[in-house]
PyMOL CGO cylinders between C-alpha atoms (Angstrom):
from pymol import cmd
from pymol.cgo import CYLINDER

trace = [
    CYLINDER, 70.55, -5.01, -18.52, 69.60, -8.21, -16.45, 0.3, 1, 1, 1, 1, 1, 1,
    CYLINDER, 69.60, -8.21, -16.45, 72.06, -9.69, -14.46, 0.3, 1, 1, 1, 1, 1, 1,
    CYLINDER, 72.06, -9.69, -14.46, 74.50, -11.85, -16.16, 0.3, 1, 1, 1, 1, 1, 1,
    CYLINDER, 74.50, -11.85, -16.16, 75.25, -15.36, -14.64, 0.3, 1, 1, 1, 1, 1, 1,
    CYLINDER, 75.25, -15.36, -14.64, 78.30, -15.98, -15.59, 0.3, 1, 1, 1, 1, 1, 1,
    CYLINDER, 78.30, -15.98, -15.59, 81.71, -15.97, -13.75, 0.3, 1, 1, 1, 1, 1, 1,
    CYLINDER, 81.71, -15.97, -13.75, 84.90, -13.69, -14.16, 0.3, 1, 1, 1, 1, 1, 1,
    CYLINDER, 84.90, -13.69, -14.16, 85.76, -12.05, -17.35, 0.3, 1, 1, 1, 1, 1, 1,
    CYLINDER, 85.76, -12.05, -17.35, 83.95, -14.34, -19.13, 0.3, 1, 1, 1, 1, 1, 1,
    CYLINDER, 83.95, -14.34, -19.13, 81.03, -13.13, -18.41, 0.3, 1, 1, 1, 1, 1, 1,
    CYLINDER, 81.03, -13.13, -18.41, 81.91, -9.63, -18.62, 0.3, 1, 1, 1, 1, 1, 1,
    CYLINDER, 81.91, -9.63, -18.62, 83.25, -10.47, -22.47, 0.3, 1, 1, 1, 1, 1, 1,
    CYLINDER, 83.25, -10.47, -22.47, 79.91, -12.53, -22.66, 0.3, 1, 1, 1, 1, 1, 1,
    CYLINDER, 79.91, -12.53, -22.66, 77.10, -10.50, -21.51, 0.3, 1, 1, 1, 1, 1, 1,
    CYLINDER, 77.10, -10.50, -21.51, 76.88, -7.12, -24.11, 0.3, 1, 1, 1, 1, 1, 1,
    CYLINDER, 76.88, -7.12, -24.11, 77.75, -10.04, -26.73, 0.3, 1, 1, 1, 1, 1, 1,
    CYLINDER, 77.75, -10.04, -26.73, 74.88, -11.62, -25.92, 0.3, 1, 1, 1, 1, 1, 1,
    CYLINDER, 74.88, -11.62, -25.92, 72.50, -8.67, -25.59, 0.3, 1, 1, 1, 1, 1, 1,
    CYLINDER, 72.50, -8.67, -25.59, 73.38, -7.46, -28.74, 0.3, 1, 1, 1, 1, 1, 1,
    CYLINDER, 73.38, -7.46, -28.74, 72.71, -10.92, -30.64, 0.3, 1, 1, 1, 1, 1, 1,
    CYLINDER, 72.71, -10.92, -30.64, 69.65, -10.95, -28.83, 0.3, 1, 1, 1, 1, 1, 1,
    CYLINDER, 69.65, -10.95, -28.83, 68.69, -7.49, -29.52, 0.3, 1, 1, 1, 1, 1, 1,
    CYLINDER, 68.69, -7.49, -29.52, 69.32, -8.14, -33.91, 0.3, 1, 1, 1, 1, 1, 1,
    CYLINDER, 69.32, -8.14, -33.91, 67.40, -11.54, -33.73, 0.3, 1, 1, 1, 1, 1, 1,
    CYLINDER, 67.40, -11.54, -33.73, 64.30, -9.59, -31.99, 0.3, 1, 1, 1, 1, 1, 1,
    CYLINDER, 64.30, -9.59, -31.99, 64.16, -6.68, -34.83, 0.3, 1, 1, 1, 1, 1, 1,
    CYLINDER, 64.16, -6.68, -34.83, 65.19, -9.61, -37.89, 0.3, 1, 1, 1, 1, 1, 1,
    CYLINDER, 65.19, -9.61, -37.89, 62.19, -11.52, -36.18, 0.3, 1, 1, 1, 1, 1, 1,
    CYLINDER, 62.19, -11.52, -36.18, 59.81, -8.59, -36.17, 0.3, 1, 1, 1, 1, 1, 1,
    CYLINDER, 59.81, -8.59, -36.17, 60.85, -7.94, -39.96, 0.3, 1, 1, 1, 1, 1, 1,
    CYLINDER, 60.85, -7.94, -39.96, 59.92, -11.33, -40.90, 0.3, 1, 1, 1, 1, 1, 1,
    CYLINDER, 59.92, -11.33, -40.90, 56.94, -10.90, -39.27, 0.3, 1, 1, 1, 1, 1, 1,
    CYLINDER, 56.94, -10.90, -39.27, 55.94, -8.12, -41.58, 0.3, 1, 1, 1, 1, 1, 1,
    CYLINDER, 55.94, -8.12, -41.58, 57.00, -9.22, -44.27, 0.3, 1, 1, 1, 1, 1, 1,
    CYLINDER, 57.00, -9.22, -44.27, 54.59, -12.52, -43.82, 0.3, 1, 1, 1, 1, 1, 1,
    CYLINDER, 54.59, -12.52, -43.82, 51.71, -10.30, -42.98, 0.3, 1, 1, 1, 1, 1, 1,
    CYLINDER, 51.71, -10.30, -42.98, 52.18, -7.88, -46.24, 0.3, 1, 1, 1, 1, 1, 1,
    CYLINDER, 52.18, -7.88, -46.24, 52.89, -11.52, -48.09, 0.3, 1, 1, 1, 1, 1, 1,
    CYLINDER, 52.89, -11.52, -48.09, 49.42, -12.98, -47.14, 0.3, 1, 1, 1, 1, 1, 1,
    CYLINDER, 49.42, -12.98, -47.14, 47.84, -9.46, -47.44, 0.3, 1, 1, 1, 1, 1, 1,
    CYLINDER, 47.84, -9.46, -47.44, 48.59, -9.69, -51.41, 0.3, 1, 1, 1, 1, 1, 1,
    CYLINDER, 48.59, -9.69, -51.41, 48.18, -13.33, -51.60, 0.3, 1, 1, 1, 1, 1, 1,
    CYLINDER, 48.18, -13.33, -51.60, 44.36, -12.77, -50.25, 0.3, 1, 1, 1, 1, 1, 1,
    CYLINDER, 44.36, -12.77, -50.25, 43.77, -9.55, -52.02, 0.3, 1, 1, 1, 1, 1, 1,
    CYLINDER, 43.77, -9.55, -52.02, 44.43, -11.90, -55.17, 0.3, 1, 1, 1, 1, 1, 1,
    CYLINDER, 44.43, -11.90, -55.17, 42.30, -14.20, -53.98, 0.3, 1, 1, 1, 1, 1, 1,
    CYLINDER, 42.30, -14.20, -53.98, 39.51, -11.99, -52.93, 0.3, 1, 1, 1, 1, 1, 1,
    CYLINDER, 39.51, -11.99, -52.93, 39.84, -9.65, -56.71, 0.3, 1, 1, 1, 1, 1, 1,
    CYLINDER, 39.84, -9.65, -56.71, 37.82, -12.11, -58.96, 0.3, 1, 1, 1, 1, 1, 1,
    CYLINDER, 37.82, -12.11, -58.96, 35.12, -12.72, -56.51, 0.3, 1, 1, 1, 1, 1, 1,
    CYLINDER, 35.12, -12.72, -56.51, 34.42, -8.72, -56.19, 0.3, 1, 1, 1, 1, 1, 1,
    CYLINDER, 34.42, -8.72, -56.19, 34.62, -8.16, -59.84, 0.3, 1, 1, 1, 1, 1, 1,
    CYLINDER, 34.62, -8.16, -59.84, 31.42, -10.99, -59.86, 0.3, 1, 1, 1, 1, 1, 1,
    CYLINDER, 31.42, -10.99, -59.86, 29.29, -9.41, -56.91, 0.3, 1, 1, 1, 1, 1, 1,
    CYLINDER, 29.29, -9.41, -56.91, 29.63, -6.17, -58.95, 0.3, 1, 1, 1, 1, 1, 1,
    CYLINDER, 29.63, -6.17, -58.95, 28.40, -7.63, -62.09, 0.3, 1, 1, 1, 1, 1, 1,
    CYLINDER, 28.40, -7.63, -62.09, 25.47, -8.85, -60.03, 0.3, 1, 1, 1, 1, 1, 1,
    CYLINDER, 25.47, -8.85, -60.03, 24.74, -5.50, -58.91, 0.3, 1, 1, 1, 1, 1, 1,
    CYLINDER, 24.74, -5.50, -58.91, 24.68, -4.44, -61.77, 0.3, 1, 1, 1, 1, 1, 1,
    CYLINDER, 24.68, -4.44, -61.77, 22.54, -6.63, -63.50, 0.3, 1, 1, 1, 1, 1, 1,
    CYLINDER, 22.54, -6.63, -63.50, 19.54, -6.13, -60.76, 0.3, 1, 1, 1, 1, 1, 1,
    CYLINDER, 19.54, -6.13, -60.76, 19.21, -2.29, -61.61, 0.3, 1, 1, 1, 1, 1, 1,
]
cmd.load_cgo(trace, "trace")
């Protein structure tokens, strides 16, 4: 742990407080983080589906 800053006991009460707060808001940041990546990845795969069923009718109209 990094050196905490604060005086007496205090900052002994403070500092796993602290890191532990710190530590949840990393891992609930991370999870939002995925779940706005798997968000957009359906949003754009819905986007992208009508466009792909077109260049296959194309494809197959040229054989």
């Amino acid at each position: 742990m990094i050196r905490n800053f604060l005086k007496g006991s205090f900052g002994d009460w403070n500092n796993p407080l602290l890191a532990a707060i710190g530590f949840k808001l990393k891992k609930r940041f991370n999870q939002l983080v995925l779940q706005i990546a798997i968000w957009l990845q359906i949003v754009l795969d819905m986007i992208r589906a009508p466009f792909a069923r077109d260049e296959l009718k194309f494809l197959k109209q040229s054989f």
